[in-house]
C-alpha positions in Angstrom: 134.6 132.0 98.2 133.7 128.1 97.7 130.6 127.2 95.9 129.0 123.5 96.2 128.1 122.0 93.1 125.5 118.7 93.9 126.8 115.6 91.6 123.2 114.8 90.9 120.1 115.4 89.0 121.4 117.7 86.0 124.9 117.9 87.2 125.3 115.2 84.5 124.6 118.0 81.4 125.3 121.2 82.2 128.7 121.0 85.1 130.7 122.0 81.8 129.1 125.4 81.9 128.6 125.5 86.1 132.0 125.0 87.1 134.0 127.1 84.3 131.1 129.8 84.8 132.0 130.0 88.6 135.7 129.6 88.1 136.0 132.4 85.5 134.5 134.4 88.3 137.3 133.6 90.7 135.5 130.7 92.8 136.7 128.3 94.0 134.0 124.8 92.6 133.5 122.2 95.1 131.7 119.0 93.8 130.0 116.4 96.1 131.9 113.0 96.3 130.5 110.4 94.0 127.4 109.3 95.0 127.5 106.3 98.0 125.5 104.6 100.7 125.9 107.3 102.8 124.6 110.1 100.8 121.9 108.1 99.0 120.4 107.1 103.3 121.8 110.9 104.4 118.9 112.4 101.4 116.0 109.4 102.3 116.5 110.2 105.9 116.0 114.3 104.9 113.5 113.6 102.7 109.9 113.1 101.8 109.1 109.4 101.4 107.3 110.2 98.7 109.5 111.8 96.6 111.6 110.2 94.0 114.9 108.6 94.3 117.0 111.1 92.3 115.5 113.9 94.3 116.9 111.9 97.4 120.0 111.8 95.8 120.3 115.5 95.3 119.7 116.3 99.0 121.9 113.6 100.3 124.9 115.3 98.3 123.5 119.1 99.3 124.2 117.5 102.4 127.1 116.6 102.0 128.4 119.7 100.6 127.5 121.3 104.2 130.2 119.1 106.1 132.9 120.3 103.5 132.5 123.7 104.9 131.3 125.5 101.1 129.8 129.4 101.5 127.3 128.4 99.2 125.6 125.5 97.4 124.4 126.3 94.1 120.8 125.0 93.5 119.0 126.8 90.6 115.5 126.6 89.8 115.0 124.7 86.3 111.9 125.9 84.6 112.3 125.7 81.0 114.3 125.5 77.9 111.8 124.9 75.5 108.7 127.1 74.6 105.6 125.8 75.9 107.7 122.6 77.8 108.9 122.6 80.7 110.9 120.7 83.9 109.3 118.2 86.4 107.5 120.1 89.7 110.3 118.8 91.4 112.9 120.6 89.2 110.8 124.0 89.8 110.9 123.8 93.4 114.2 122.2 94.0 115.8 125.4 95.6 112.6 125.8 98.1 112.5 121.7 99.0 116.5 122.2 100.0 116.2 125.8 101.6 113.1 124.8 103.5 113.7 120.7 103.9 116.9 120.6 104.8 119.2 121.4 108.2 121.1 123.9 108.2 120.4 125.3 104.9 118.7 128.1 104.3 121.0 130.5 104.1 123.3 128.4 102.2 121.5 128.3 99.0 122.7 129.9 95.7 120.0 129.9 92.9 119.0 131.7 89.8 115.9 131.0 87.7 116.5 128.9 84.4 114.2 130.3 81.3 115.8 129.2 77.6 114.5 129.0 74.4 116.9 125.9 73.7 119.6 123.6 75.8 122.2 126.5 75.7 121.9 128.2 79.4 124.1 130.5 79.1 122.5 134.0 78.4 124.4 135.9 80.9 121.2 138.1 81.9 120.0 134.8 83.5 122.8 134.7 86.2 122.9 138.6 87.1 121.2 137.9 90.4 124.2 135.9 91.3 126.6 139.1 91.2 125.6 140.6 94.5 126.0 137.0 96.6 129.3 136.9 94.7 130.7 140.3 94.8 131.4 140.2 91.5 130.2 142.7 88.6 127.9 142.4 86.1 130.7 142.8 83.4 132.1 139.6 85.1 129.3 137.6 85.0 128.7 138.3 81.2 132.4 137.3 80.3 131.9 134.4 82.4 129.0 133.6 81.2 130.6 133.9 77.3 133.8 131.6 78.4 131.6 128.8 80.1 128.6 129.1 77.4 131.6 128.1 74.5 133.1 125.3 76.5 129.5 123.5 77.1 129.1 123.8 73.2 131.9 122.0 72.8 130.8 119.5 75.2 127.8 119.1 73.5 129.5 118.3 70.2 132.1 115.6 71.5 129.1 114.2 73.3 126.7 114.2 69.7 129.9 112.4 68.4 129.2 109.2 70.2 131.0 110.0 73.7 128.9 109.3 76.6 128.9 112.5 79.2 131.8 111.8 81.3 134.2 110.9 78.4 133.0 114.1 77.0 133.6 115.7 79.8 137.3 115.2 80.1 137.9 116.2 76.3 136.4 119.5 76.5 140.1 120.9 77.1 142.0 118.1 75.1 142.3 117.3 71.2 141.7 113.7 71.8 138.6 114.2 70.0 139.9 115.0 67.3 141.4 111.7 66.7 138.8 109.0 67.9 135.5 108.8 67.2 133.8 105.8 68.0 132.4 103.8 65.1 129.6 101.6 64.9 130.5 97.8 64.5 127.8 96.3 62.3 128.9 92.7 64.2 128.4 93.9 67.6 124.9 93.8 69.6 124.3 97.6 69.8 121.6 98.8 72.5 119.5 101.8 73.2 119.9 103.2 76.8 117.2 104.9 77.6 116.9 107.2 80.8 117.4 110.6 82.1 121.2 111.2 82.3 121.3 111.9 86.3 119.8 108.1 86.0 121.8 106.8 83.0 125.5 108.5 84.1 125.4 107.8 88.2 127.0 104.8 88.5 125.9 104.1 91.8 122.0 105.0 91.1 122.3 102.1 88.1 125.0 99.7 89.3 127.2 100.9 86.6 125.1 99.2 83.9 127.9 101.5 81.6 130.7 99.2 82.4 128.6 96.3 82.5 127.4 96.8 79.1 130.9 97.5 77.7 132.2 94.3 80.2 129.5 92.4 77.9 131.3 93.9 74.2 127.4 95.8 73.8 127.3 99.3 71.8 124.9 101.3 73.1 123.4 105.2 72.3 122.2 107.3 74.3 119.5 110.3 73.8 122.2 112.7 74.8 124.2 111.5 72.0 121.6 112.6 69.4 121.0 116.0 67.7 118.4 118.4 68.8 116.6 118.3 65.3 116.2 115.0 65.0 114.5 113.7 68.9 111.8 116.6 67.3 111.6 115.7 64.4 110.4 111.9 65.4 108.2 113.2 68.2 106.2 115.6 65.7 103.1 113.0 64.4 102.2 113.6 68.5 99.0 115.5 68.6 100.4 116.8 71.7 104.1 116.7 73.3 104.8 115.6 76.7 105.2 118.6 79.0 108.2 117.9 80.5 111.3 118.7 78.3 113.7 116.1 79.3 111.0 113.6 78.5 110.1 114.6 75.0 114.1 114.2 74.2 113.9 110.6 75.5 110.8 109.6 73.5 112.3 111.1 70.4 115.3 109.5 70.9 113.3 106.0 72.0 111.4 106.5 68.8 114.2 106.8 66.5 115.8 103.8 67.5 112.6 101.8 67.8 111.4 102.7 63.9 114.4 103.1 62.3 115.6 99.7 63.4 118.8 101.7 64.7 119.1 99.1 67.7 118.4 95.5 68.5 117.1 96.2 72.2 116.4 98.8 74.2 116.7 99.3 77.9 114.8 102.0 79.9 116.5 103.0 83.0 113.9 104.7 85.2 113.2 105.9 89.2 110.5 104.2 90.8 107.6 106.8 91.3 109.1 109.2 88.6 105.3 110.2 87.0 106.8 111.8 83.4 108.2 107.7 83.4 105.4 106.1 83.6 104.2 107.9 80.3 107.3 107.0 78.8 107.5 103.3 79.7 104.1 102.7 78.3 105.0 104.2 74.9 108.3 102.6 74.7 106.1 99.0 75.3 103.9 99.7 72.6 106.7 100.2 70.2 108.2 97.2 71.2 105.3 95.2 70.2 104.9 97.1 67.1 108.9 96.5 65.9 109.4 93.5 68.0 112.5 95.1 69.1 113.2 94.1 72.9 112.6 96.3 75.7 113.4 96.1 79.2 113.0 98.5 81.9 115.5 98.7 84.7 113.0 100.1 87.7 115.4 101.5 90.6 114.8 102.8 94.2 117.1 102.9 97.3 116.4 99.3 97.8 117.5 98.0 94.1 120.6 95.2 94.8 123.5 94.7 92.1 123.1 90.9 91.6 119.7 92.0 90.7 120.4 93.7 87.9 123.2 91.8 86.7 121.1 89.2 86.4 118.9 90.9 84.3 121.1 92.9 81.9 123.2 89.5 81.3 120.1 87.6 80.7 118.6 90.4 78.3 121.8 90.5 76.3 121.9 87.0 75.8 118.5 86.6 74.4 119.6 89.7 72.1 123.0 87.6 70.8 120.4 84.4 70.0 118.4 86.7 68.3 121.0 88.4 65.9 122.8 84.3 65.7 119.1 83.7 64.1 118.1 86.0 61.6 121.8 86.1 60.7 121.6 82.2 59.8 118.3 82.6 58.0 119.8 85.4 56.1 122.8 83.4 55.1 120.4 80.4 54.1 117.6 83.2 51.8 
């Protein structure tokens, strides 16, 4: 049997329980190509108008998965994984928007329902109505569950370290990590990078600012790279938290950085037409005029051009570098 995996939306934190969850079952994991041209006009042509680019995304590479001739295409139904929080609409009714909006599909669709107290998914009890589609047993899916629920821990640890998701991702099964962990450079311009990770990670959704950035010698941190504790711990003076999960974790992590000085700029990647964004753009502006620590939002849809932001990241860093050359020189001269 061949299960799809979609290299979108949340593909970007949790395929390091997904694929060794399916695999200890005997699957065989098939992963959409990187995202492209063709997948980002297949999922606008299947889609809304309306809807948001990352959502486009996600069908365009459900699409694709069809042509690769998978049995089924996993699609599950994120709700929550924090009491009283919980994920975007669109998140809710993902596997109904692909059943229902796209060719083809209906009967294609694997899903289970995603309910957790916490970031850890992988209470086995949760993927049990998998084991009849799978023709596997209960039993299995527990064990499977258990073996891919230990190796997304340690994903999550080499990530909290200071790698970003996809060098994390290859040292889940190495001890690379145990040798080099990146270090903060006190000389270097170091950035915040603010955005959801199906946002921040896809190189082709963000022009692959990453490389850019490390092209340009800048640092950067991401909210991913941040512990748990601490992104609620500096969103707790809100009378009331956002209701959207993913949200909260970038504010706290936007808040951090902001008040603790922990960063000389920071950059907000974000979907145009993403609502839970515009909340979070507004808050990060108002901190920036209450530090006077530089923000700059990066808005993208399917008609964003490279040279465009290129030209902005470049000239954003720059003004950072003039910035740090200043105060340094005053320091020297106090």
């Amino acid at each position: 049997m061949r299960v799809g995996i979609p290299r979108a939306l949340l593909y970007y934190y949790y395929i390091p329980f997904w694929q060794p969850f399916f695999e200890s079952l005997g699957v065989e994991v098939v992963i959409s190509d990187e995202t492209n041209k063709g997948i980002l006009n297949q999922g606008v042509k299947e889609s809304v108008s309306e809807i948001c680019v990352p959502i486009k995304i996600f069908v365009g590479h459900a699409r694709s998965l069809l042509k690769k001739g998978v049995d089924y295409i996993f699609v599950p139904r994120m709700v929550s994984i924090y009491s009283g929080e919980y994920f975007c609409p669109k998140f809710m009714g993902l596997p109904d928007l692909v059943r229902h909006g796209v060719k083809d599909m209906d009967s294609k669709i694997l899903t289970v329902s995603i309910e957790s107290k916490d970031d850890d998914i992988s209470h086995y009890k949760q993927y049990l109505p998998l084991a009849k589609q799978l023709g596997v047993s209960e039993s299995q899916v527990k064990e499977a569950a258990k073996i891919a629920g230990e190796k997304w821990r340690v994903f999550r640890t080499i990530n909290k370290m200071g790698y970003i998701i996809p060098e994390a991702m290859k040292m889940v099964d190495t001890k690379q990590r145990l040798n080099l962990v990146p270090k903060h450079d006190r000389n270097k311009i170091r950035l915040g990078l603010m955005g959801y990770v199906y946002n921040i990670y896809d190189p082709f959704v963000n022009m692959n600012i990453i490389e850019k950035l490390k092209e340009l010698d800048i640092e950067f941190i991401t909210f991913d790279m941040i512990e748990e504790n601490e992104l609620r711990e500096n969103i707790k003076h809100l009378k009331k938290p956002l209701f959207w999960t993913f949200s909260n974790k970038v504010l706290g992590a936007g808040y951090g950085m902001f008040r603790n000085r922990l960063v000389d700029g920071v950059i907000h990647i974000t979907a145009f037409g993403c609502g839970p964004d515009s909340f979070l753009g507004k808050l990060f502006e108002y901190e920036s005029d209450d530090t006077e620590i530089p923000f700059l939002t990066v808005r993208i849809d399917e008609h964003t051009g490279e040279n465009h932001l290129q030209t902005r990241i470049e000239a954003f860093v720059d003004m950072l570098k003039r910035k740090k050359y200043r105060l340094e020189r005053r320091r020297k001269v106090t």
